[in-house]
N, C-alpha and C positions, 0 to 999 in steps of 0.2 A: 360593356356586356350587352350581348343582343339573343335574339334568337334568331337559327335561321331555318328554312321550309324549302323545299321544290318537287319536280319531275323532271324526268329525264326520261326520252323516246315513246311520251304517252301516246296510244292510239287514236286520242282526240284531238279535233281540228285544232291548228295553233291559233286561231279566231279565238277560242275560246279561256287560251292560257291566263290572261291578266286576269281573267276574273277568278278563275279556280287559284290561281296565286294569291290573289285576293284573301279567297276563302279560310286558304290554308292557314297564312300569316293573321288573319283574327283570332284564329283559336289560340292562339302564343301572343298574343300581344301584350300579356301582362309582363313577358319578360322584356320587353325591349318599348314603352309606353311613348317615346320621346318622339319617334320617324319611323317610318317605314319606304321601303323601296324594295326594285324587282327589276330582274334582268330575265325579256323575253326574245327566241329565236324559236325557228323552225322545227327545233330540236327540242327545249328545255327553257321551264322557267326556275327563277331562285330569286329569295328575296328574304329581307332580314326586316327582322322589328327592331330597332337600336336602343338601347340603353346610352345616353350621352356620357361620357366619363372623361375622356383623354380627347383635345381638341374637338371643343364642343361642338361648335358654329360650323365648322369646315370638314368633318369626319364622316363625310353621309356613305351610306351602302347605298349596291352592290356599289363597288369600285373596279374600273380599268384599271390596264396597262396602258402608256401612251400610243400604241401603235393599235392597241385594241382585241389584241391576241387574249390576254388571260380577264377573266372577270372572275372577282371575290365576293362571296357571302362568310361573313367571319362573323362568330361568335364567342370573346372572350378580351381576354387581355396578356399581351406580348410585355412581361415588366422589364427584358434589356432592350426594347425595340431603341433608346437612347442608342445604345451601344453598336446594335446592329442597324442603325440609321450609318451610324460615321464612317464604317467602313464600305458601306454600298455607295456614299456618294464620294468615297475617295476612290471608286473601282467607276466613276462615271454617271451613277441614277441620279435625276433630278426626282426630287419630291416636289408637288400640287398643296399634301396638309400635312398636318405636324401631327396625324393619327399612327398609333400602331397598326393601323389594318392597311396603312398604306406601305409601313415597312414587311408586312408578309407577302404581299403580293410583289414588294420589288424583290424580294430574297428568295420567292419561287423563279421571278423572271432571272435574277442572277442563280441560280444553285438548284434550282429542280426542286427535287422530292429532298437531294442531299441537305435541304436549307433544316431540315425540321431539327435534325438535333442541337442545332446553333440555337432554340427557342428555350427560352425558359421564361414559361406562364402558365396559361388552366385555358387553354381553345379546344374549338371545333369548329370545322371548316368546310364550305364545296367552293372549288376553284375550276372554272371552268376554260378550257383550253380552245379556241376557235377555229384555231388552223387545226389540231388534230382530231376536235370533238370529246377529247377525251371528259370527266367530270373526274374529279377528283375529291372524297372525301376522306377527311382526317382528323385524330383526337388525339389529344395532347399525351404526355407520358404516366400520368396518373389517373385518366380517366374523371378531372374535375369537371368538365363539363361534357355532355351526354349530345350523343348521335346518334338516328334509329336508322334504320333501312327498309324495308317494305319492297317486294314487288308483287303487279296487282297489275293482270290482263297484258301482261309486255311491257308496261313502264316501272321502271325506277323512282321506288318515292323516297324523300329523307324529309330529317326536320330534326329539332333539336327536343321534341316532347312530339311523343306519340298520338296526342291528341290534336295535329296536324293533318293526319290523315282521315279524321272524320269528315273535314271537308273535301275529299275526292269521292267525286261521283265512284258509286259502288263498291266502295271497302268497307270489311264489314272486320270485328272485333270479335276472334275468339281464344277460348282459354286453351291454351296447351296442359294438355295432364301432365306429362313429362317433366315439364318445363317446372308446373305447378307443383311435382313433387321434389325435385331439387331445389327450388326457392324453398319451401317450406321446412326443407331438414337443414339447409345450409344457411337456412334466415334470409337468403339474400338472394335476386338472381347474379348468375353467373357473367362475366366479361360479354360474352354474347346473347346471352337469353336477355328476352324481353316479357314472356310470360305468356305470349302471344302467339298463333301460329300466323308463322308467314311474317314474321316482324324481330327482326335481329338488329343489336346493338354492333357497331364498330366499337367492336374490343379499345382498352387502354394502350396507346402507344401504337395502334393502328392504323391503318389505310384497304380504303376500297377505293380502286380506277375502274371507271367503266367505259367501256368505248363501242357503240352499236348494244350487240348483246354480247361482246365476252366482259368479263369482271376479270381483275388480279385482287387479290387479298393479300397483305403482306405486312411484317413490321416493321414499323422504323427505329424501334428501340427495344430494347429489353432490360427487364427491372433486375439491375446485377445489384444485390447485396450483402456481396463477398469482402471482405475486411481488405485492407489497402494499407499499405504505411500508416503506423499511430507514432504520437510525437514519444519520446520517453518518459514523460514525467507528467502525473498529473495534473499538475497546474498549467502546460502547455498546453495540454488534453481543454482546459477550463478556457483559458486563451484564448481558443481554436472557439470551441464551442460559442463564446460572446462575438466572435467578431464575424463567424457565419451569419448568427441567428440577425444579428444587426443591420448587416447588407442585406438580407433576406427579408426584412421589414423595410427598409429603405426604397428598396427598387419597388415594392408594396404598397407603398405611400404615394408613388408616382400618378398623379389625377388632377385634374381639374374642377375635382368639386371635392368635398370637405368627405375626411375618411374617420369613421368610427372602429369602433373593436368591441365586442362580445366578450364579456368578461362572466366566465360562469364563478369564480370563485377557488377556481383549479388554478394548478403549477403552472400549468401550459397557456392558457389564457391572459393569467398572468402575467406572465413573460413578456408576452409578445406586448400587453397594454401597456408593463414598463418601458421597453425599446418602441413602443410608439411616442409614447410621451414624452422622450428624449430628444424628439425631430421636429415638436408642434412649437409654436408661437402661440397658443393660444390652447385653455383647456383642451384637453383629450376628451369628445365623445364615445362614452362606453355604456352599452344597453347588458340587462341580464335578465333572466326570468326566475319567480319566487312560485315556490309550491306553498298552499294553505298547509297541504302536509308534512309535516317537519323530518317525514321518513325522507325527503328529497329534496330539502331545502338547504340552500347555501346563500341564505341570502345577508350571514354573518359577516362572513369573507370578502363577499361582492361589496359589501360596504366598507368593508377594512381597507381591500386592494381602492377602492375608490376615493379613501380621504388620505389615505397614504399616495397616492398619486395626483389628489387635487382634480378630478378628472368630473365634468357634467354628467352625472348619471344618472339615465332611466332605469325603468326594472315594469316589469309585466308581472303582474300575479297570476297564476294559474291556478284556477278551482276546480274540479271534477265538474261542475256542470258544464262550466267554459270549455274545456278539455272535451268533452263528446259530443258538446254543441258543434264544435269545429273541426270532430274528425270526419265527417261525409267530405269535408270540401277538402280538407288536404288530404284526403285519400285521393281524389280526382287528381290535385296536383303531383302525389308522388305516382302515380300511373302504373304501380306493382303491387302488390300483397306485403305487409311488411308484418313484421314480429313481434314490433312493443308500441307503443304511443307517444313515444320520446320524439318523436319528430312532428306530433300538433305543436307543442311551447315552441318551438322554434316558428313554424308557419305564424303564432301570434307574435311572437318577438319580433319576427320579420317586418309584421304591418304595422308596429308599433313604428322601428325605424324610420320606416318611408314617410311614419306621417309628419315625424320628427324633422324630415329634410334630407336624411342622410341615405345618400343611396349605394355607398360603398362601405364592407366592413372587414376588418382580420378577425381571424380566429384561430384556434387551438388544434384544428383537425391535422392530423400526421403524423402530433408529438408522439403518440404513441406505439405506432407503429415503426416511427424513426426509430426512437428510442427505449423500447420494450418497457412498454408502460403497463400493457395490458396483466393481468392475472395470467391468462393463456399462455404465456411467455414462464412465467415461473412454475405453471403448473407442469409443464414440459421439460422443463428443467430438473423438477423431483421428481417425472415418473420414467426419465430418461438413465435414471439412475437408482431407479428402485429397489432393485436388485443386489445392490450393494451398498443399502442402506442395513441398521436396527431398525429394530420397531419404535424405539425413543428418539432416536436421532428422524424419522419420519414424521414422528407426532412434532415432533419441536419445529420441525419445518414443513408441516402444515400448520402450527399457529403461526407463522409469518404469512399465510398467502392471502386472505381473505379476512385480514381484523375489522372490516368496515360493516360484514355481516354479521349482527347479530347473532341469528341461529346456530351458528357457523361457530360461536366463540366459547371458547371452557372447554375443560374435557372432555364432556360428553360430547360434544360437538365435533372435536378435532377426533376422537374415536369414531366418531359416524364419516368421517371422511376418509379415516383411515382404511376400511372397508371399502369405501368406493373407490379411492385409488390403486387398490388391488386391481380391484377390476377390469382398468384398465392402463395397466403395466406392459399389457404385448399388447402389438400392435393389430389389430380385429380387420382394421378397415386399409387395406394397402395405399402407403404412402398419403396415408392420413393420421399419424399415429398423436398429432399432437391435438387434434380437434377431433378426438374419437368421443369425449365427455359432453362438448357441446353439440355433437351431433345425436347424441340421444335423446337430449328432448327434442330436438328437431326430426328421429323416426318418428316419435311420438304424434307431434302436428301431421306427418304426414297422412294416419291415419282418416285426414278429413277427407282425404280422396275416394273414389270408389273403387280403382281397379289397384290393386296392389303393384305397385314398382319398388325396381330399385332406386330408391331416390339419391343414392349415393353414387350411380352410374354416373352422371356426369361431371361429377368434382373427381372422382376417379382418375377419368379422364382428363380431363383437365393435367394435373401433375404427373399424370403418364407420360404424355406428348411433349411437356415442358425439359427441353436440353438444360441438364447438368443439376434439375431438381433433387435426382437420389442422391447424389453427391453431400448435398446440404447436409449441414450438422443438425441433427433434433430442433433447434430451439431458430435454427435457420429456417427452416422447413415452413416453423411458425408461423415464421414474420413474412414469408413470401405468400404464405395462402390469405393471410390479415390486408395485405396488400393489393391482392389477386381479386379477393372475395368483397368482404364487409367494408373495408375502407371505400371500394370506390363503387362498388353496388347497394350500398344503403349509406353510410357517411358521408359520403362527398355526392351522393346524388337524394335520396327520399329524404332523408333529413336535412342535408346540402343544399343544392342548387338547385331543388324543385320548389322547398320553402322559401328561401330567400327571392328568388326569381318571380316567385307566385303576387309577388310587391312591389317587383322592379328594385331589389337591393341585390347585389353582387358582393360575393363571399368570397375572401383572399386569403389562401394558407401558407403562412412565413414557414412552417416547419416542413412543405414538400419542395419547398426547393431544392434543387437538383443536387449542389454543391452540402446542402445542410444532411441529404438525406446519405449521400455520400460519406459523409463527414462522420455521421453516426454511425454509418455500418462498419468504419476502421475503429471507432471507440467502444463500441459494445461490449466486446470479448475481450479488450483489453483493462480497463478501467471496471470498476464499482465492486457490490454485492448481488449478484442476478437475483435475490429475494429484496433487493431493495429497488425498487423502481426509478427509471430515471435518475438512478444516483448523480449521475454527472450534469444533468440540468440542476436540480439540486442545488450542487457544491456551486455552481456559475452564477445562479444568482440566490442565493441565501443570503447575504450580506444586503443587497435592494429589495428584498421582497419583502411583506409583514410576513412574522416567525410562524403565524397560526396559519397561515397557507403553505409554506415548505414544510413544515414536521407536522400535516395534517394526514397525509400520507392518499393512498387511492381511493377519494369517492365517484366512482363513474357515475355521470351525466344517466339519471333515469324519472323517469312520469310515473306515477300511478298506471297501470294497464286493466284488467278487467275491474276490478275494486270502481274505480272511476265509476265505469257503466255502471253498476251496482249503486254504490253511491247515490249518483247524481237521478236515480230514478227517471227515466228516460224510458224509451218505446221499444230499446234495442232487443229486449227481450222475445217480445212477438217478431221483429224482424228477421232475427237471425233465427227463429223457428220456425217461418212461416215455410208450407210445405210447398208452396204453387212457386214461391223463390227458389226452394233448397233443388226442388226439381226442376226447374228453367235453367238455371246456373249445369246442373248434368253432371257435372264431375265431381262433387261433394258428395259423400255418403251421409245422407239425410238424418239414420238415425243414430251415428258418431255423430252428427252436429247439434241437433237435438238432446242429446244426452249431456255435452258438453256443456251448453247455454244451461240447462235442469243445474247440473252442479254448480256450474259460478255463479248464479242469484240463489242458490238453495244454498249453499255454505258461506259459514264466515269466511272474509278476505283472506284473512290469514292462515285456513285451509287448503288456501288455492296454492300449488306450487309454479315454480316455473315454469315447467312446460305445459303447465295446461292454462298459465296466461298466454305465453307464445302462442297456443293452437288459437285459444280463442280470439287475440289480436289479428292473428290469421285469418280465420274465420271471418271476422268484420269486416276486415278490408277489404276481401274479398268478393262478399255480397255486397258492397259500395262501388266496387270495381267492376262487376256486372250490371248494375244500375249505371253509372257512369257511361259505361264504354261498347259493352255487350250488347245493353239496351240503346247506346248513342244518344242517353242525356247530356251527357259533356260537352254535347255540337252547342258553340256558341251560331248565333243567328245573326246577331249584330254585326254590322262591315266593321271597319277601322275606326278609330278615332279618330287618328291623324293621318290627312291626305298618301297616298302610296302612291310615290313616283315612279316614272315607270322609263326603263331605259329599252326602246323595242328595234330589236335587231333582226326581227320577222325582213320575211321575203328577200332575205339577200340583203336587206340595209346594213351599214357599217361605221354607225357615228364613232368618231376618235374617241379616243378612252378618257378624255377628259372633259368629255361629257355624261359623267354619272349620274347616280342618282340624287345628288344636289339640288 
């Protein structure tokens, strides 16, 4: 796992590329701490911070071609590259090192652009073309690992985190409203928002080619999950299910340095930390984090699944002061606006790891969206059919959706919900019908803005332009926007790969592989209870798992959020009221933010609802996100640690490709 940065066609003298390459790759160094290297021409520099993982000693970036035509900045991990190694060098390619960034670069030299869907892994890439000039950047099919774009005075900038671009002379950071009000209702930014103007993400399963100044945009994949042949019998169904998820952790395991796993205390986590500990020679390391608060703790489980599997296990405690001590910085690292606080325990989990040794982990992220794990999924399911429900046969199946909430529980409860689901029975928001619920407290957040939008305009769109989306059944509809949206614009990236990455640990999802993800969308419709979650992971492994984690049923992964602040008696309160901030920042309505901060320390916790933790989480990260970025505290100052080799192909030089950055 690395990170990687460049330009392409800057206006500045090529004299001065290695050092603004330089620059660039400091501010990412945390994700790639091991090496650094940079390929400079006339044209364009690029250059990765490496993360050591797979072929430690001999994997250095950028990497040639042996003739010198293609040069790779790669960031991630290729888990068949075994596979697709055998057959490139039965078609001819000699390999240099036993890395997978050396099997993507022969499989662009043999297959083009055509090579990407033979991949299955979590990258991001720029491949640079010699003979044609072209740059080529690309993301993997799930969007596990993050790509930005930038142009800025005629040049082409990229980098795998935003905070790259502080280092180019004259780029400056500002807030998109726009952008700011569709993050803010949809929780999350979009495939391409970046929250930024002027600063766009390569969408999941995308490509941008540039050559001079034309660009092509294009995809090389699309997320079909439309049912396909299912076996006839549930227990083939079961079969199926254990001998995906297995190969899916296998090829996972593939590294040269020692692999842990994330064990929250969940089905999913679970899983994966049994089918790990099925392939080790030696204890399984498994980390988890503990809330002082028992509203959010599973620290029961985590120890059950841990003496039940014999496995070394750490654990993090999270305290509310710890918890907002640490949100200014991992705001800097997830580099958006986010919703809840659930992704600081990770940024501390993360540093816990690293200190531990371990710099590669599995985890649970996918299960749910694979296999309709989520609430969302069932909530769509009864209001898809609402209409041709009773009123008792509704209330009976609203106490199935939500038994983990409290408030939520008893008659009275499920009568207050039975109301709300009226509500929204027809569909308000076109071809939004199944996240019409969770988008109103996200209108709600957006009122932190000044100028009123439609914040819904661009998820709108979104599934307007997406071929063959109306088509979807309701509960399909779901699981492609779960997929589209939250999975890989806050799951697999703010809480994901900006925390882990922020310590130099590398996060691997057994349940998005390609075949597993496939596998689930033929069994969904066919097998289970659609009010039982995950039924069929369940049934697969309920025999190896402790019984109090399969029939524990949905408790989602959640922090403390404003409570915390409140709590932990901290300064946030004058911050996020301060007037010379709320009006620097520009696009906050000063006195909806003010008012907001008044209610969440002026009432009890348990006053506060959801949406007005959401605005306020909003809110925070926001004004840290303008300090950060806006203001350009983030610019780290300090060069590199470790030496940056430099591969320089200025003035027409043409050293052989086997001369990299080594």
């Amino acid at each position: 796992m690395c990170g990687i940065a460049g330009f392409y066609r800057s206006p500045l003298p090529p004299s001065e590329y290695p050092e603004l390459i330089h620059g660039m790759l400091a501010q990412i160094e945390h994700r790639g701490p091991d090496e650094a290297g940079c390929l400079v021409d006339d044209t364009l520099a690029m250059g990765t911070v490496r993360l050591s993982i797979i072929d430690v000693s001999a994997g250095s970036q950028p990497i040639g071609s042996a003739d010198g035509r293609y040069w790779l900045c790669y960031n991630g991990e290729l888990y068949n590259y075994r596979e697709l190694r055998e057959e490139l060098a039965a078609r001819g390619f000699a390999f240099r090192t036993e890395s997978d960034t050396e099997v993507v670069l022969q499989a662009w030299a043999a297959w083009g652009r055509d090579c990407l869907p033979r991949f299955n892994g979590a990258f991001a890439f720029a491949l640079h073309d010699s003979v044609t000039g072209e740059l080529h950047l690309v993301r993997d099919r799930f969007g596990k690992r993050p790509l930005f774009v930038a142009r800025h005075h005629g040049a082409w900038l990229f980098a795998s985190e935003m905070k790259a671009f502080l280092a180019y002379p004259g780029f400056r950071f500002e807030f998109d409203p726009e952008q700011l009000a569709s993050v803010f209702a949809t929780w999350t930014p979009l495939p391409a928002q970046s929250t930024y103007r002027g600063i766009e993400q390569i969408p999941m399963g995308e490509y941008l080619t540039v050559r001079g100044d034309r660009a092509e945009r294009g995809r090389w994949t699309t997320l079909d999950l439309t049912a396909g042949p299912a076996p006839a019998t549930e227990r083939e169904a079961v079969e199926l299910v254990r001998a995906e998820l297995q190969a899916a952790v296998d090829v996972r395991l593939r590294s040269d340095v020692e692999v842990g796993v994330y064990a929250s205390g969940g089905l999913d986590s679970s899983v994966i930390a049994h089918l790990a500990a099925r392939r080790t020679d030696r204890p399984l390391r498994t980390f988890s984090v503990e809330f002082e608060d028992d509203e959010f703790d599973e620290s029961a489980e985590q120890a059950a699944l841990a003496a039940h599997l014999g496995t070394r296990h750490s654990t993090v405690r999270v305290t509310d002061a710890g918890l907002v001590e640490a949100f200014p910085d991992a705001v800097r690292h997830a580099e958006v606006p986010v919703f809840r606080t659930a992704f600081v325990p990770m940024y501390l989990l993360a540093r816990r790891v690293r200190e531990e040794g371990v710099k590669v982990v599995l985890s649970g992220e996918g299960a749910d969206e694979a296999f309709l794990g989520y609430g969302i999924f069932k909530d769509t399911h009864l209001l898809s059919a609402w209409h041709e429900l009773d009123d008792d046969t509704r209330l009976n199946r609203i106490g199935r959706l939500y038994p983990y909430l409290r408030h939520l529980s008893g008659e009275d409860g499920h009568r207050r919900m039975l109301g709300l689901y009226q509500q929204f029975a027809e569909e308000r928001l076109p071809g939004l019908f199944s996240h019409q619920m969770r988008f109103q407290n996200g209108r709600f957040a957006a009122r932190l803005l000044r100028d009123g939008r439609d914040p819904f305009a661009a998820v709108g769109q979104l599934v307007a332009q997406e071929p063959g989306y109306a088509e979807l059944p309701p509960v399909g509809k779901a699981q492609w926007l779960e997929f589209r949206t939250l999975l890989s614009g806050y799951l697999l990236s703010s809480q994901g790969d900006r925390m882990t990455l922020a310590h130099g640990v590398e996060n691997r999802c057994p349940f998005l592989d390609p075949a597993v993800v496939r596998l689930a969308a033929s069994l969904n419709w066919r097998f289970g209870d659609p009010y039982d979650e995950k039924y069929l992971l369940k049934r697969a492994y309920a025999d190896v798992l402790p019984e109090r984690i399969v029939k524990k049923g949905k408790f989602p992964y959640r922090a403390p959020d404003s409570a915390a602040f409140v709590r932990s008696g901290t300064d946030h309160r004058e911050l996020l009221s301060d007037h010379r901030t709320l009006d620097e920042i520009g696009v906050l309505d000063p006195l909806f933010a003010r008012r907001l901060v008044d209610r969440v320390f002026d009432s009890p916790p348990e006053r506060i609802g959801t949406k007005e933790n959401q605005a306020f989480v909003f809110l925070a990260s926001t004004v840290w996100l303008h300090h950060w970025y806006v203001r350009g505290r983030a610019r780290r100052e300090a060069p590199l640690g470790v030496p940056l080799h430099v591969v320089d192909r200025r003035g027409g030089a043409r050293p052989a490709g086997t001369e990299n950055a080594s």
